[in-house]
ZAPADREN-900158 format. One record per residue (C-alpha): chain; residue number from 1; x, y, z. Coordinates in steps of 0.05 Angstrom, whole numbers, plus 5000, padded with zeros to 4 digits. Layout:
<atoms>
  unit  pos     x     y     z
     A  NUM     X     Y     Z
...
</atoms>
This chain:
<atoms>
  unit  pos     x     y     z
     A    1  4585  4541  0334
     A    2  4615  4615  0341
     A    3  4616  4611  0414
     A    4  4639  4541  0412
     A    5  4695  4563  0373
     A    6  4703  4630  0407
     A    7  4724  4579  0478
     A    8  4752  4519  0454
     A    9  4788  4553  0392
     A   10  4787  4533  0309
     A   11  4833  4477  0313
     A   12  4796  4434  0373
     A   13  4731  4441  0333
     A   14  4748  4428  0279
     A   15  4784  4370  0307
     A   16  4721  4350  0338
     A   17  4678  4360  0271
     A   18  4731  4326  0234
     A   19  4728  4260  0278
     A   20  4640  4268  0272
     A   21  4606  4207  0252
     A   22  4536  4173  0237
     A   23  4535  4149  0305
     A   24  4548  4211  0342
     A   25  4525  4267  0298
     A   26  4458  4275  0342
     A   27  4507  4270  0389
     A   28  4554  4329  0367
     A   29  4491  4370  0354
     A   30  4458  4364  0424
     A   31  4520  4387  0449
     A   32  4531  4452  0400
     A   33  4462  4477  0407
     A   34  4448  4458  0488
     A   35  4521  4475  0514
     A   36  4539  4518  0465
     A   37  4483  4552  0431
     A   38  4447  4558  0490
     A   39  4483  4556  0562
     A   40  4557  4592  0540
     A   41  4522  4635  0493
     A   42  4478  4670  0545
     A   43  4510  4742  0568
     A   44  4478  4730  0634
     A   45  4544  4713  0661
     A   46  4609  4721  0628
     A   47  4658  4669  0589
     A   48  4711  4674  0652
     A   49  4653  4656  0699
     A   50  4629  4612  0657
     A   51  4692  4568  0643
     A   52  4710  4576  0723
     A   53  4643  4544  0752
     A   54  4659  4485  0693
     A   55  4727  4478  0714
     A   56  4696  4469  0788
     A   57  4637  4420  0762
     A   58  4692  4377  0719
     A   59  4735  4372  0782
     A   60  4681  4356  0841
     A   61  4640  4309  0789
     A   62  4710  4268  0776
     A   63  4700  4288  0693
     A   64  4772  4289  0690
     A   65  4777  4279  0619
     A   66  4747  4343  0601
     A   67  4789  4383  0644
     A   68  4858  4394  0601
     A   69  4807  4419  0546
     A   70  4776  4466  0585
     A   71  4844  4490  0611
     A   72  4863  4506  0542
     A   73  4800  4539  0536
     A   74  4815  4587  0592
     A   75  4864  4619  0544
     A   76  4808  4641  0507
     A   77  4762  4657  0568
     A   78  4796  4702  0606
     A   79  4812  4648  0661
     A   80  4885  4669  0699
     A   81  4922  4610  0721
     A   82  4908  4646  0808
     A   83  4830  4630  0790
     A   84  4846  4558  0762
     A   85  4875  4554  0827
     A   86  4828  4589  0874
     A   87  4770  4544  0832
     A   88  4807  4478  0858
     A   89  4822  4509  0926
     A   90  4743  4508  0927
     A   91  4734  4437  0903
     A   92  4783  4406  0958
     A   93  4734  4438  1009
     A   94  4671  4423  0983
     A   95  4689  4359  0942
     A   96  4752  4336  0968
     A   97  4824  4334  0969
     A   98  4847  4278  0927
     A   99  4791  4308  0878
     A  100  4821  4371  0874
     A  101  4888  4342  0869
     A  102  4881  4310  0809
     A  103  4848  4365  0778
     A  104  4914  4409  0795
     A  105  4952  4354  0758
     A  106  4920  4355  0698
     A  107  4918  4426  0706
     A  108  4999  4420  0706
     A  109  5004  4378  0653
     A  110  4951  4425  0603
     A  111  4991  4490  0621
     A  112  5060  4448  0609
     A  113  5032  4428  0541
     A  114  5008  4500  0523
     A  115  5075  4524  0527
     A  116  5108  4476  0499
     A  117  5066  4498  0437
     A  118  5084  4574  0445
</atoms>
């Protein structure tokens, strides 16, 4: 939960924990202790890395909902806004245009909303 808190920041979390149910509590746990506890808690890379290559996997999968979190996230990760960039540059290659244009988009619109909260 540290590390999960450490990316995404208090007030998604606990956003998240807040809206935790019956139904998706296994849920919510396989989540903290696979992604979490397990794959962005290992040192093996670091948290930039880490949030780039999911940036890039969001994108060329077409899990577009994710993405705006995960741009917030980059706040927190060390991500500049030239490797957000550079990551999608990649994606229109390998996974197409139109893919990577979206992902820009919501991009857009995340970084819009950040400062709008600054």
């Amino acid at each position: 939960m540290a590390v999960r808190r450490s990316v995404l920041g208090g007030a998604h979390v606990n956003r998240a924990e807040a809206a935790k149910t019956d139904f998706d509590a296994a849920f919510q746990t396989l989540i903290t202790e696979g992604a979490w506890g397990t794959v962005w808690a290992s040192d093996a890379i670091t948290l930039r890395e880490r949030s780039m290559i999911t940036l890039a996997l969001l994108a060329a999968t077409k899990n577009f909902e994710e993405i705006p979190m995960h741009i917030r996230a980059t706040a927190n990760t060390g991500v500049s806004r030239q490797d957000v960039i550079e990551v999608f540059q990649h994606v229109a290659i390998y996974a197409g245009v139109s893919t990577a244009n979206h992902a820009i988009k919501l991009a857009k619109q995340a970084y819009a909303a950040m400062e709008g909260e600054s």
